[in-house]
C-alpha positions as CSV (number, residue, x, y, z in Angstrom):
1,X,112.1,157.4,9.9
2,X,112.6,161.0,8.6
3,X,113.4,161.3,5.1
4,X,115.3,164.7,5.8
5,X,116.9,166.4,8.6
6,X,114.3,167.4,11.3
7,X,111.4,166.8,9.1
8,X,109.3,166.1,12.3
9,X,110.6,168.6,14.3
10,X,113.0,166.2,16.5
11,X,116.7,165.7,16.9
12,X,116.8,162.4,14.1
13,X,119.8,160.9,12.0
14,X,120.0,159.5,8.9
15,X,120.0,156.1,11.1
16,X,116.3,156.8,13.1
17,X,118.1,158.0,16.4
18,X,115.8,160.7,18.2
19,X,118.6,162.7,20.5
20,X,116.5,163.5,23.4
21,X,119.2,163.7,26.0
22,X,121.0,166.8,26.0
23,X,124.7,167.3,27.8
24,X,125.8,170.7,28.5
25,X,129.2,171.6,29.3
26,X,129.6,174.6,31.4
27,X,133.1,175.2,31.6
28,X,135.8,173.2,30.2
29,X,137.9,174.4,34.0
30,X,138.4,172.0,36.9
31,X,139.9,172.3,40.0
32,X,141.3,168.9,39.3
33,X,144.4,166.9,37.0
34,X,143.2,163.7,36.7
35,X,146.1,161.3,34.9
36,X,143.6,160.2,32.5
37,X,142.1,163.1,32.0
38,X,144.6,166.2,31.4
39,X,148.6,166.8,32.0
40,X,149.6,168.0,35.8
41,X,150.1,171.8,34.5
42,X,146.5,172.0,33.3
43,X,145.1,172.7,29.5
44,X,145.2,176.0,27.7
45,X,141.6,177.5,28.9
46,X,138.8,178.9,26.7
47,X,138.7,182.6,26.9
48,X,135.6,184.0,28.9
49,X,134.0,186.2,25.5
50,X,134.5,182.6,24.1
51,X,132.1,180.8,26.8
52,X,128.4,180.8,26.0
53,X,126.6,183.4,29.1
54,X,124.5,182.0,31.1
55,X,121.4,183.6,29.4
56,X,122.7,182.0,25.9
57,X,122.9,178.5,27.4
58,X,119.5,178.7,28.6
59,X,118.3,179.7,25.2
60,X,119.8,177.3,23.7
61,X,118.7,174.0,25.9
62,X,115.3,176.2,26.1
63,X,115.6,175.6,22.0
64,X,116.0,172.3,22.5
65,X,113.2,171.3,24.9
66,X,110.8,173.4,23.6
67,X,111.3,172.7,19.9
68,X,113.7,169.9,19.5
69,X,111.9,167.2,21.8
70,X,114.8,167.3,24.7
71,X,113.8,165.6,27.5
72,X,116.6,164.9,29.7
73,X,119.4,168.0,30.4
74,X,122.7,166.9,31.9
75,X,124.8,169.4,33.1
76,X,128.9,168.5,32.9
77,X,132.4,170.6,32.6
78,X,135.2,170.3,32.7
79,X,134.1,170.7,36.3
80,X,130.4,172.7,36.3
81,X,130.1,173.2,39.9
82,X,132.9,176.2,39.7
83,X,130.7,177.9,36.9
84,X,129.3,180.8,39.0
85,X,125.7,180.7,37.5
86,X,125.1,176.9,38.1
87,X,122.1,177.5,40.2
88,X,120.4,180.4,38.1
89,X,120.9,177.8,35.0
90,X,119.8,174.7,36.9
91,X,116.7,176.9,37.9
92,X,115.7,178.7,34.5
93,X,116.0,175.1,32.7
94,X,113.7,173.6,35.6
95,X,111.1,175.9,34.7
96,X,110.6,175.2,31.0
97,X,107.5,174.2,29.9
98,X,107.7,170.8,29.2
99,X,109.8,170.4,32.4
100,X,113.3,168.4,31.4
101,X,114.9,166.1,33.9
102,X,117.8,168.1,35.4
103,X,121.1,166.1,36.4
104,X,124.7,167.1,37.0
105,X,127.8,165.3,36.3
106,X,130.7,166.4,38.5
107,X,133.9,165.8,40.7
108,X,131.8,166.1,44.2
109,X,134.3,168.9,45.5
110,X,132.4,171.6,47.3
111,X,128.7,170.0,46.5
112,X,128.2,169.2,50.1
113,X,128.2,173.2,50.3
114,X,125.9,173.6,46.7
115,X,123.4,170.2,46.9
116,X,120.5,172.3,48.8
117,X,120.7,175.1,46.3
118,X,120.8,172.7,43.6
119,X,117.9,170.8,45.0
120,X,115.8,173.7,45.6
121,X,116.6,175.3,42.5
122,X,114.9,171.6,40.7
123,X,118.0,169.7,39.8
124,X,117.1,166.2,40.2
125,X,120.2,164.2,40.7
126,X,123.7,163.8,40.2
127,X,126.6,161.8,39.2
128,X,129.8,161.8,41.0
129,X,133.0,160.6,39.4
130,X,135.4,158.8,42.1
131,X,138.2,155.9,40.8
132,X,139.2,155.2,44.1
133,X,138.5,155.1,48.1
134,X,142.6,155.4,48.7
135,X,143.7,158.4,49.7
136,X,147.1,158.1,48.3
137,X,145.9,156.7,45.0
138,X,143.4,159.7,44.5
139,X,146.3,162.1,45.0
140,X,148.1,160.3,42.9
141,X,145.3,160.2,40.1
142,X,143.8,163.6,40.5
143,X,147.7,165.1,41.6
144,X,145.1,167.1,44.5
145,X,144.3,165.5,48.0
146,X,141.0,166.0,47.8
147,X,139.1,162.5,48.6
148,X,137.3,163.5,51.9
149,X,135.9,166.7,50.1
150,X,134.6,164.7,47.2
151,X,133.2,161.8,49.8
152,X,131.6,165.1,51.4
153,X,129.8,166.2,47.9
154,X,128.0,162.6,48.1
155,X,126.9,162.6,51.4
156,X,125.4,166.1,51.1
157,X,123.8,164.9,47.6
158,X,122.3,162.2,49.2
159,X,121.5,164.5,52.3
160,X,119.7,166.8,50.0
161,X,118.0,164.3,48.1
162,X,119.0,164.3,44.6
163,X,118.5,160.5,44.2
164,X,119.8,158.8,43.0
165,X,123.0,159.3,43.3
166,X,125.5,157.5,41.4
167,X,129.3,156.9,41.2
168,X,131.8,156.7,38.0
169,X,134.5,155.2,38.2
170,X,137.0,154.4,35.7
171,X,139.3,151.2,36.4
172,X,143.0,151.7,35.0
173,X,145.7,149.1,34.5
174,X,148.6,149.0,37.3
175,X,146.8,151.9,39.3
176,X,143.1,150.6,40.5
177,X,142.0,147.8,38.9
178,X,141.9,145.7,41.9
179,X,139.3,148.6,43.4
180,X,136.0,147.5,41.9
181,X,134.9,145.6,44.8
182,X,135.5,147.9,47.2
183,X,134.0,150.4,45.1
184,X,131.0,148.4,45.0
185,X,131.1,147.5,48.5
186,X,131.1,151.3,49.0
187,X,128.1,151.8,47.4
188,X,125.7,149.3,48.5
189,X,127.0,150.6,52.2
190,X,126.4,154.4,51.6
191,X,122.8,153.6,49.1
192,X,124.8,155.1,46.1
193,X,124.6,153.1,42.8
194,X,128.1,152.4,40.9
195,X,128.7,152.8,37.2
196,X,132.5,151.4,36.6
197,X,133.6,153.0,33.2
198,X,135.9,151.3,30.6
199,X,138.2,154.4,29.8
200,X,138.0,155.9,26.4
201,X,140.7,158.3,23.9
202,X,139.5,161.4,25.2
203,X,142.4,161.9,27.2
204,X,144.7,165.8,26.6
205,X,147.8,163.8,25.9
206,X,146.7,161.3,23.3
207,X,148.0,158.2,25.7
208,X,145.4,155.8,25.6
209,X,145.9,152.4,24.3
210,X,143.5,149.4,24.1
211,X,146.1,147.0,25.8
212,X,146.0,148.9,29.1
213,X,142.6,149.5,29.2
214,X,140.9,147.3,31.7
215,X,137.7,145.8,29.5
216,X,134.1,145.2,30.5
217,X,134.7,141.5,30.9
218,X,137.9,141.8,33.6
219,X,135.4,144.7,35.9
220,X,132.6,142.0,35.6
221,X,135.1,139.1,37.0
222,X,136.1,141.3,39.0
223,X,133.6,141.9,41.0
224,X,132.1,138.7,41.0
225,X,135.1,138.0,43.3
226,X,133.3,139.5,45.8
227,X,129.8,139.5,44.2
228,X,127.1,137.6,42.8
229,X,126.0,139.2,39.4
230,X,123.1,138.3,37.1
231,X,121.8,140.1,34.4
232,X,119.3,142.6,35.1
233,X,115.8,141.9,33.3
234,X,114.8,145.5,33.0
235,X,114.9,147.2,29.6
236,X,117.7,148.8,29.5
237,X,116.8,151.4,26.3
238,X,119.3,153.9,25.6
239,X,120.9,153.6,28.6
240,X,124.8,153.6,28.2
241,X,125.1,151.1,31.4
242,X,124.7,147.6,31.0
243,X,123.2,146.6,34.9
244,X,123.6,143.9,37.0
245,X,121.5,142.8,39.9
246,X,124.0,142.4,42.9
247,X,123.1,139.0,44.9
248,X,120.1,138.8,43.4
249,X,119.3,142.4,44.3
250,X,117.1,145.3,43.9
251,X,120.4,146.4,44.3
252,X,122.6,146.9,41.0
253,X,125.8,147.7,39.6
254,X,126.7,149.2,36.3
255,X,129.4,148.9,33.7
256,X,129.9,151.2,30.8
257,X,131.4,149.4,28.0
258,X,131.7,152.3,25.4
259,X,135.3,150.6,23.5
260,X,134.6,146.9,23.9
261,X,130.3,146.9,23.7
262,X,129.5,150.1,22.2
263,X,125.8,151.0,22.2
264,X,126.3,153.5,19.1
265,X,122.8,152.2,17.2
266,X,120.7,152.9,20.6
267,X,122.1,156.5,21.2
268,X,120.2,159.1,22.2
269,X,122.5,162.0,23.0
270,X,123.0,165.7,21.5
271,X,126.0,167.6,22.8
272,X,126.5,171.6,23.9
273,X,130.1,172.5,24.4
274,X,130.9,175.6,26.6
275,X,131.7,177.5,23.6
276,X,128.1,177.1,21.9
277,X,129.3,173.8,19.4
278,X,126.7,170.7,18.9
279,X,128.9,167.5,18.7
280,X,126.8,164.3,17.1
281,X,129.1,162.2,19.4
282,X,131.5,162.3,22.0
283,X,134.0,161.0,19.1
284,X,133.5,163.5,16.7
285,X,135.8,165.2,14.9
286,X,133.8,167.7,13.6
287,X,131.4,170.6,15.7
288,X,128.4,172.8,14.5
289,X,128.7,176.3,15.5
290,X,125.7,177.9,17.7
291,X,127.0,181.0,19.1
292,X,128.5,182.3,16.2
293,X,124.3,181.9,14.7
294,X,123.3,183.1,18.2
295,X,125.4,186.4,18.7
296,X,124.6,187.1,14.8
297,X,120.6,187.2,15.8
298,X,119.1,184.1,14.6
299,X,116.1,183.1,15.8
300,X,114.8,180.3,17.7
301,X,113.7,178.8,14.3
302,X,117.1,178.9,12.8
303,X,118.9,177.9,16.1
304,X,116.6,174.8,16.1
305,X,117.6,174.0,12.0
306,X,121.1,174.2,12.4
307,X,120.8,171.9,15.5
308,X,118.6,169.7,13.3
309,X,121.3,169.6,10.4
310,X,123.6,168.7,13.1
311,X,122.4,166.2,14.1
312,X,121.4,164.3,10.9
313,X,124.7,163.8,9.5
314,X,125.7,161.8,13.0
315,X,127.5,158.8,12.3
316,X,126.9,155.1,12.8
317,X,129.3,154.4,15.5
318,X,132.6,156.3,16.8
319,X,134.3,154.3,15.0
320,X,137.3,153.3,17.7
321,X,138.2,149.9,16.2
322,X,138.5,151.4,12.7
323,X,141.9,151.7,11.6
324,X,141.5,155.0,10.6
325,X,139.7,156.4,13.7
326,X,141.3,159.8,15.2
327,X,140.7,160.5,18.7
328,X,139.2,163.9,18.7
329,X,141.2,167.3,18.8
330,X,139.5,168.2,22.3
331,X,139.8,165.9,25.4
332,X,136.9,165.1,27.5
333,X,137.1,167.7,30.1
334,X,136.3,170.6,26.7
335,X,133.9,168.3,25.9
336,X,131.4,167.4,28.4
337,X,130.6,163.5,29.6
């Protein structure tokens, strides 16, 4: 293990995690309202001279592949597909030298119409958040009736063959917490593979609480309703889904179980906000500012120490069943998944 920040060049902590899966946040927008997510009248929007260009993201994840070890690039918003310079992004970060694996995290609205342009431009594959296969209850969730256009985004992923493509779905208490199965069912039917999502305080309004979530262990009997689940033998590594073969498989289902099983000593993610800050973790409460370092003229060199620094004084977990622990000042959709 490193005895200082960086001292082998990678993204380390003080604890021996490397970081070498980087999420970008391209926007903190989305065309969406999702009740979990942010209030019906939106959130007060970064400022465009506040929003990193698209040259100055590609710097910066170029920083991090090139001299930082990055080898996994995940693209998320807010809602990235309505950043105008997805594709020129997704196409300069295919071309570094060593080549990253390019993904995408989004809502599935319009990416029937953006999936070939993606593929061709070398994103990979995708994820596509969906908490429910009821019309009504996804207008109700996302206040926009938009569930064919989103069931349109994963055909046209799958058309265009960024495989493979997976589904997140977050289960919430007195709304869709009976859906899993069907989810699932989904799924297998379509060749997509589900990740169900215990949801976490990263919500605009500060409303989560532990009693309504809808843990790990009631998805799992859940779908075993329907299902037959056994635990998958393959390693899972720093994979944030624990996976389950369905009826004996190859087919598999995921659950996420970031509040009730957190995977905190086997991370392996850095985080780019769309205003240019590095956040250790999804829960932190403090950022390290890039673009201010950027726009001043550092160079690659210093860009990569400051991300280094960063990076070493993550902590050991987020901390959510501390008595003390403060959900962070920005919700999920200014932070990135």
């Amino acid at each position: 293990m490193s005895l200082a920040p960086g001292a082998d060049g990678v993204l380390v902590d003080r604890y021996g995690r490397v970081a070498r899966d980087l999420r970008v946040s391209l926007t903190d927008k989305c065309n969406l309202r999702c009740t979990y997510c942010m209030p019906a009248e939106g959130l007060p929007w970064l400022a465009g001279p506040e929003l990193l260009t698209d040259e100055e993201i590609v710097r910066l994840v170029r920083v991090a592949v090139e001299r930082l070890g990055v080898t996994e690039v995940r693209f998320t918003g807010g809602e990235p597909l309505i950043r105008p310079g997805l594709v020129d992004i997704v196409t300069a970060v295919a071309a570094l030298d060593p080549r990253p694996r390019v993904s995408l995290t989004t809502n599935g609205i319009g990416l029937d119409r953006l999936a070939p342009a993606l593929r061709t431009a070398g994103l990979d594959r995708v994820n596509v958040s969906l908490d429910t296969l009821d019309p009504g209850r996804f207008t109700t969730l996302t206040r926009r009736p938009r569930l064919d256009a989103v069931l349109a985004g994963l055909a046209g992923a799958a058309a265009a063959g960024l495989s493979p493509v997976k589904i997140n779905s977050v289960l919430m208490r007195g709304v869709n917490q009976d859906e899993a199965p069907a989810l699932l069912r989904f799924a297998l039917d379509h060749d997509y593979q589900l990740r169900i999502i215990e949801q976490m305080p990263l919500d605009a309004q500060h409303g989560w609480a532990r009693e309504t979530m809808v843990t790990a262990e009631e998805i799992l009997a859940s779908l075993r309703t329907a299902f037959d689940l056994s635990p998958d033998p393959a390693e899972r590594g720093a994979a944030p889904a624990e996976t389950w073969l369905v009826d004996g498989g190859p087919a598999r289902v995921g659950v996420i179980a970031s509040v009730t099983r957190p995977f905190c000593g086997d991370c392996d993610r850095t985080r780019l906000t769309a205003d240019g800050q590095v956040r250790a973790c999804l829960f932190a409460t403090e950022e390290s500012d890039l673009r201010a370092a950027l726009r001043a003229g550092a160079d690659d060199d210093e860009l990569a120490r400051r991300w280094r620094t960063a990076m070493w004084g993550k902590r050991a977990g987020h901390g959510i069943d501390d008595p003390t622990f403060l959900q962070p000042t920005r919700p999920m959709s200014a932070i990135g998944g």
